[in-house]
C-alpha positions as CSV (number, residue, x, y, z in Angstrom):
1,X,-12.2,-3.9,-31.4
2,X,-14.9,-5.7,-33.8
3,X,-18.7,-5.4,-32.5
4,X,-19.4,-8.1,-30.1
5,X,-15.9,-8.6,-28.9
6,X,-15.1,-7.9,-25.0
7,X,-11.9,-6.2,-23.4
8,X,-9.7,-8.0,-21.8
9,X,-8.7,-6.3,-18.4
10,X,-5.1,-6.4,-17.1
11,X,-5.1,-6.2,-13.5
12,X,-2.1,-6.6,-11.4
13,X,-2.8,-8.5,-7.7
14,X,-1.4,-8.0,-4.8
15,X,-2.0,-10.2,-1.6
16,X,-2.1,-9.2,1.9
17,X,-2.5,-11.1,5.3
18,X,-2.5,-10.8,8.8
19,X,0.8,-12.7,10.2
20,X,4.6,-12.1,10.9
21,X,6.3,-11.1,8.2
22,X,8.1,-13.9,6.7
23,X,11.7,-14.6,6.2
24,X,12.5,-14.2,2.6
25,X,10.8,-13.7,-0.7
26,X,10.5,-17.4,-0.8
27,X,8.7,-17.9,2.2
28,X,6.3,-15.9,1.8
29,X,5.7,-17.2,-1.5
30,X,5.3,-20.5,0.2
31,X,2.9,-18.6,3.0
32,X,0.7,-16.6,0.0
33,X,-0.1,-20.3,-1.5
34,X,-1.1,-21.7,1.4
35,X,-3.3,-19.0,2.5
36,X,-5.1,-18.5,-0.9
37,X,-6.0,-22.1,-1.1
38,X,-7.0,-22.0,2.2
39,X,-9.3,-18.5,1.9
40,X,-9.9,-17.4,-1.9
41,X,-9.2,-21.2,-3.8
42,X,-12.0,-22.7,-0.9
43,X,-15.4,-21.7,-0.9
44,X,-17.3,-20.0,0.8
45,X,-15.1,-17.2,1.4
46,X,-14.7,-16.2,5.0
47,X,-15.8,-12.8,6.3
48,X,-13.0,-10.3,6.6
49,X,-11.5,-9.9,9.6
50,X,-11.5,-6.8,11.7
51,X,-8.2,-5.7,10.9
52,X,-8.3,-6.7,6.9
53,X,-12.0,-4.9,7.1
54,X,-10.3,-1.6,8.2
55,X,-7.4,-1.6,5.4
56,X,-9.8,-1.9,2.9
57,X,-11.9,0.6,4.3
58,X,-8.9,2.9,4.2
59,X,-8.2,2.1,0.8
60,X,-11.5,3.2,-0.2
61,X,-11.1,6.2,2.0
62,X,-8.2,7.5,-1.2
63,X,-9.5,5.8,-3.8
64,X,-13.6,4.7,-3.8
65,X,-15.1,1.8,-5.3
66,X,-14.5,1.7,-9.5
67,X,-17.7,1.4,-10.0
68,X,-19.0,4.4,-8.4
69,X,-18.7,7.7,-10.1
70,X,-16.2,8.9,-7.3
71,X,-14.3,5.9,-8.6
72,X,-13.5,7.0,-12.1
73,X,-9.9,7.3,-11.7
74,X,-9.8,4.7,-8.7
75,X,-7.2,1.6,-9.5
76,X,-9.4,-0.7,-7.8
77,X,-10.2,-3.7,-11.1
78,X,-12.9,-4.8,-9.3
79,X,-16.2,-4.2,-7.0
80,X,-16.7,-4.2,-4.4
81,X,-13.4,-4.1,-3.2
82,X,-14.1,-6.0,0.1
83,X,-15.4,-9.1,-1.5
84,X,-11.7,-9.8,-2.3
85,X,-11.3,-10.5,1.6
86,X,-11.4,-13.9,3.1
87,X,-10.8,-13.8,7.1
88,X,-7.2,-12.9,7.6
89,X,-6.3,-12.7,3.6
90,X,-7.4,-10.1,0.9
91,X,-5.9,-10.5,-2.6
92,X,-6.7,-7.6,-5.0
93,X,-6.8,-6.5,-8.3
94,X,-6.1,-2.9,-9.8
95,X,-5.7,-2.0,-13.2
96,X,-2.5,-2.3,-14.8
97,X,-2.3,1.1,-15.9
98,X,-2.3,2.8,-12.4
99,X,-0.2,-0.2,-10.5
100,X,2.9,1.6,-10.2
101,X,1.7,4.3,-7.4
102,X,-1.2,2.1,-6.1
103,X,0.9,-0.6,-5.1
104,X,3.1,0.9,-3.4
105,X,0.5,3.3,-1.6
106,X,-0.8,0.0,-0.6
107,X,2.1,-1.2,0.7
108,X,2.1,1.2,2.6
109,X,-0.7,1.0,4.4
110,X,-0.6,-2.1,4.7
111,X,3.0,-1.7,6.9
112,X,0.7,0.6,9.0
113,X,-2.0,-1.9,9.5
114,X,0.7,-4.4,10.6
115,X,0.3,-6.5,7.4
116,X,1.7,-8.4,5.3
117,X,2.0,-7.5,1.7
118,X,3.3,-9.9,-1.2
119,X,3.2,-9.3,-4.9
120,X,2.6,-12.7,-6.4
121,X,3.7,-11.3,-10.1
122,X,7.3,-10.5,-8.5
123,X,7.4,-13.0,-6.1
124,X,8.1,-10.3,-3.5
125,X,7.1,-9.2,-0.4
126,X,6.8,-5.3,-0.7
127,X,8.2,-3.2,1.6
C-alpha cells in the first residue's frame, strides 16, 4: 500500500430481528428490506430493544468490542457494536476473515434469543 492510501475493510453483515421466523429464504428477504429501511436506512436510529440489547450484550460477553484491547481477535468490523441496533433490528458487520465461525456462533445465539437471523450476502435465513 502507497503512503496516504487507506484499507479497504471487507466485512460480511448479518441482520437480525425480533419476529416469527419467516417462511422461506425469500420472505425473509422481503422482511430484512423492509425492516432496514424502516430502522437502519431512516434516521434517527431507534434505541435497541430489550431483547436485541441483551444479544448484543452476549456477543460481547465472547467476543469484546474491536476496538478495545480485549478485542484484538474480536470479529466485530465495527464499534461500538450496539450502535448497529435500531429497536427490534440490528444488522452487523464482522470482518471477513473470521466470518465463517462468527456467523454461525451468532446464529446461534440468536436461535436462543428467539431471533431471527438472515444473511443478506446469501439471501438466507441461517439456521
Amino acid at each position: 500500500m502507497r503512503a496516504g492510501e487507506r484499507m479497504a475493510l471487507v466485512s460480511y453483515d448479518l441482520a437480525v430481528w425480533e419476529g416469527d421466523r419467516p417462511a422461506s429464504d425469500a420472505a425473509a428477504g422481503e422482511e430484512f428490506r423492509q425492516l432496514y429501511d424502516r430502522y437502519i436506512g431512516s434516521k434517527p436510529l431507534r434505541p435497541p430493544t430489550p431483547r436485541i440489547s441483551a444479544y448484543v450484550r452476549t456477543l460481547l460477553d465472547r467476543y469484546p468490542e474491536i476496538d478495545t484491547d480485549a478485542g484484538e481477535e474480536s470479529p466485530w468490523a465495527a464499534a461500538p457494536l450496539i450502535t448497529d441496533a435500531s429497536g427490534p433490528f440490528f444488522y452487523f458487520p464482522m470482518v471477513y476473515s473470521q466470518c465463517d465461525e462468527a456467523s454461525a456462533w451468532t446464529a446461534q445465539i440468536a436461535r436462543q434469543h428467539g431471533l431471527v437471523c438472515y444473511d443478506p450476502q446469501l439471501g438466507k435465513l441461517r439456521l
